[in-house]
C-alpha positions, -999 to 999 in steps of 0.1 A, spaced: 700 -245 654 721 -262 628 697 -297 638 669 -273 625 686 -264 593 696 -300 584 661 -307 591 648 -281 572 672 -286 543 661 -321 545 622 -313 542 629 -286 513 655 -320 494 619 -338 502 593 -316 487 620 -307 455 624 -349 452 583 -350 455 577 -318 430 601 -343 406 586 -372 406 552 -358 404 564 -344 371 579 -370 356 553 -393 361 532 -366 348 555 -364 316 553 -401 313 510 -405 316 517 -384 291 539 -401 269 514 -431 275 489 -407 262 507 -396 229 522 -428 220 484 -442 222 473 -413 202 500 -423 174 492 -460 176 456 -452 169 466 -423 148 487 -448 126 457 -478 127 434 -452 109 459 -446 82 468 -480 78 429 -491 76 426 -463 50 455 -471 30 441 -509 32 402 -498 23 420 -479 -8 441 -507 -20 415 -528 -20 389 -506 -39 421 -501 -66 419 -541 -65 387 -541 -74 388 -517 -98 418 -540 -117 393 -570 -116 369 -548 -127 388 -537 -159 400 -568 -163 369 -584 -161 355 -557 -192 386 -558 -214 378 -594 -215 341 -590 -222 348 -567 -249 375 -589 -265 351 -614 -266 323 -592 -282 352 -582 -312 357 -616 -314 322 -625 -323 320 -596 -341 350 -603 -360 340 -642 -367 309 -628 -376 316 -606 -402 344 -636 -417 314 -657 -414 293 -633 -432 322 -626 -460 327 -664 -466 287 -670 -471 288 -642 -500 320 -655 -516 
């Protein structure tokens, strides 16, 4: 009888070692899961955050580009009118 019990322990030790490793390679699919999840989760924001720093860029240039087109217009303007001012002198 106590053969029986060893054996039987020994089975029960088996199945409990089994149930264990079952569940933490469960727990670590699922790791591999979330941690794929954040990596994508984190490219998206990081795309984003590029597309908007980008469109801010352009926007510079592009305000950049019109303060200088209307410097230039008061500038003409202004050599215009000294122009103008000189002729009636």
């Amino acid at each position: 009888m106590p053969k029986q019990n060893k054996q039987a322990g020994q089975a029960g030790m088996n199945q409990a070692n089994q149930a264990q490793n079952t569940a933490t390679e469960f727990a670590s699919e699922t790791n591999v899961s979330e941690v794929r999840r954040q990596n994508q989760q984190s490219a998206a924001q990081s795309a984003s955050q590029q597309s908007a720093s980008q469109a801010t860029e352009f926007a510079s240039e592009t305000n950049a580009a019109e303060v200088r087109r209307q410097n230039q217009q008061s500038a003409a303007q202004s050599t215009a009118r000294q122009s103008g001012g000189q002729a009636t002198e």
